[in-house]
Each structure stands twice: as structure tokens, then as C-alpha cells.
C-alpha positions in Angstrom: 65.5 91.1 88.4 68.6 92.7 89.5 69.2 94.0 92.9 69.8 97.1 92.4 66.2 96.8 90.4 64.6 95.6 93.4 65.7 97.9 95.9 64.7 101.0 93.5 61.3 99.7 93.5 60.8 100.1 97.0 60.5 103.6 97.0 57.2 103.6 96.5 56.9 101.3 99.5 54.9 103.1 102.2 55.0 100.1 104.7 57.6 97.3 105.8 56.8 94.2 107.6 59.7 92.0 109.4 58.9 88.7 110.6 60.8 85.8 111.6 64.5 87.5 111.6 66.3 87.8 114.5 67.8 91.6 113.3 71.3 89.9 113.8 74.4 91.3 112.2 74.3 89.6 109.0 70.9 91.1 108.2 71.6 94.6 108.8 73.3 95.5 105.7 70.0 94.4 103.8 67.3 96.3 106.6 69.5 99.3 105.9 69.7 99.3 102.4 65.7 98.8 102.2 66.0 102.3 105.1 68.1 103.9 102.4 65.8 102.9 99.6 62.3 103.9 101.5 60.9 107.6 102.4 61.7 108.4 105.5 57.9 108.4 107.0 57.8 104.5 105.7 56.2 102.5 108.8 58.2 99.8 109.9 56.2 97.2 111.5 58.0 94.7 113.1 56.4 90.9 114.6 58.4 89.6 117.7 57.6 86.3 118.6 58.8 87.0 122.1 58.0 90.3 123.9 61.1 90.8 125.8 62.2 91.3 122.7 60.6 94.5 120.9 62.7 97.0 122.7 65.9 95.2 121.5 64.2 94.9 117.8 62.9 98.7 118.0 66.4 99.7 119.0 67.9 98.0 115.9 65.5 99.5 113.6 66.4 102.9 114.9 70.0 102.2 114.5 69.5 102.5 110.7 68.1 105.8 111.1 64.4 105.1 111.2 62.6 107.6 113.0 61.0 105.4 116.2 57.3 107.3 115.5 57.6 105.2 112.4 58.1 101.7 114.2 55.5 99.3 115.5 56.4 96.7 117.6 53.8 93.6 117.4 53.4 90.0 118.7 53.5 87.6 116.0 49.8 86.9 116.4 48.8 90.0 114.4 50.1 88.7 111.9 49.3 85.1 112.1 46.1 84.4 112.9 46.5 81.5 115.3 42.8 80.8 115.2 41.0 78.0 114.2 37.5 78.0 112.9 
């Protein structure tokens, strides 16, 4: 599968989930190009292991154009589930 392939599939993608990226500089040019191949009322979620840091995350997101109704901001535990039986 080609790239170009994959990242016309996703527009039928009606929800994102990041985990376990830091949203540095080298990914951006891959989170936008997934922005530019979603519909704009796509929800991002994003999982921060570390809550100081969902503002800064939220902020990225936004940066590519994302409207912010359309983020969610969420510890790491609601996507893992840490618990043991």
C-alpha cells in the first residue's frame, strides 16, 4: 500500500487517536497530512501520559487547523486499562 493510498483512505475516518508521540517537529508533517486527509468535524482524541502536558498537545493539534471543539485531551489510563483483575 502506497502512501498516498493510505492517507486517501482516511477520509472516511471519523475519529483519531494519538498515543505515545510527543507532537514534536518531526511528526507534524504526518498529523497534518492525516488533518488534510480527514473531514473537518473528525475528533481528535489525544492520550497524554502527563497532564501538564494536554494544553501544550491541544495547542499543537490546533496548529494544523483542527477546530479545538473537535479535540479531547485524556490521561493515558483511558486508554490503557491499568487494571488488574
Amino acid at each position: 500500500m502506497t502512501l498516498v493510498y493510505f492517507f486517501k483512505k482516511l477520509s472516511q475516518v471519523t475519529q483519531i487517536h494519538i498515543i505515545g508521540t510527543s507532537l514534536g517537529g518531526v511528526d507534524m508533517p504526518y498529523f497534518n497530512e492525516i488533518k488534510e486527509s480527514t473531514e473537518e468535524n473528525t475528533i481528535w482524541n489525544i492520550y497524554c501520559h502527563y497532564p501538564q502536558d494536554m494544553s501544550i498537545f491541544v495547542e499543537k493539534i490546533k496548529s494544523l487547523g483542527v477546530n479545538e471543539e473537535n479535540i479531547i485531551a485524556l490521561d493515558t489510563s483511558k486508554f490503557f486499562d491499568f487494571k488488574k483483575p
